[in-house]
C-alpha positions in Angstrom: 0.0 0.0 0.0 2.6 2.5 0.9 5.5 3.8 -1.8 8.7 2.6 -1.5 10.4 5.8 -1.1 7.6 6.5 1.9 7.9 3.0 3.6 11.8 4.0 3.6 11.3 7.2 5.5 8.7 4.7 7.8 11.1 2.3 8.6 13.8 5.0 9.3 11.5 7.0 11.8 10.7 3.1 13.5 14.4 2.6 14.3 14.5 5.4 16.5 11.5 4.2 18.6 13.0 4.3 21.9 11.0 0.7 22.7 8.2 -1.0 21.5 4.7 0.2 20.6 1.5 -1.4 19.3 -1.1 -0.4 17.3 -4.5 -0.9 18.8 -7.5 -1.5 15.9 -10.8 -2.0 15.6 -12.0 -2.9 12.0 -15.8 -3.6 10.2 -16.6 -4.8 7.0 -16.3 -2.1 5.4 -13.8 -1.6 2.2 -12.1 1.2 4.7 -11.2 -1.5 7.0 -9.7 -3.4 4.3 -7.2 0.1 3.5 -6.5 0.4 7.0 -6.0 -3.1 7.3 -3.3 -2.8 4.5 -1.7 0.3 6.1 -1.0 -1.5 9.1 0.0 -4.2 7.8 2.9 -2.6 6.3 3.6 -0.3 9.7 3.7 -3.4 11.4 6.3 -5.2 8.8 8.6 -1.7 9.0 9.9 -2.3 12.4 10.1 -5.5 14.7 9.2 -2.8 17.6 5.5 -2.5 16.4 3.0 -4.9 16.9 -1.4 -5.0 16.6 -3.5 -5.7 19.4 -7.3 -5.7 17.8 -10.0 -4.6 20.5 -14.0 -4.1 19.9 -14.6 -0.3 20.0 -17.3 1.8 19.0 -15.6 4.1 16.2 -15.0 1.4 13.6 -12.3 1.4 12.1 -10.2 2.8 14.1 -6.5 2.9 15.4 -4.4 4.4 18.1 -1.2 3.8 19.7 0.2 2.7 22.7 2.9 0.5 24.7 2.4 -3.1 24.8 -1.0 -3.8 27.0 -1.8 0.1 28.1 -4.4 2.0 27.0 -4.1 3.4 23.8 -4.2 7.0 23.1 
C-alpha cells in the first residue's frame, strides 16, 4: 500500500522508537477496514518494535497507539 520511497522514510523513523509500541485496531466490513488493514499491515512489517492488538470499540475502524498492554491514546 505504501510507496517505496515512503515505507523507507517509515522504517527509518521506526528505528528510533526508543522501545516497543503497538497499534491498537478496531476494524468492520467495510472496504475502509480493508485500507487500514493494508496500512497497518505494512507499519507493522517496518519495524520489529510494532505490533497489533485488535479490540472491539465503537468508532470502527479505528486505530491508536500505545505500549504493549496500556491504553491506547
Amino acid at each position: 500500500m505504501l510507496e517505496p520511497q515512503i515505507l523507507e522514510q517509515l522504517k527509518t523513523y521506526l528505528a528510533r522508537l526508543p522501545g516497543p509500541v503497538e497499534l491498537v485496531v478496531a476494524y468492520d466490513e467495510r472496504p475502509v477496514s480493508t485500507e487500514l488493514r493494508n496500512l497497518i499491515a505494512d507499519i507493522r512489517a517496518a519495524s520489529p518494535l510494532v505490533s497489533v492488538r485488535e479490540e472491539d470499540h465503537e468508532l470502527r475502524p479505528s486505530f491508536g497507539i500505545a505500549r504493549p498492554g496500556e491504553v491506547p491514546r
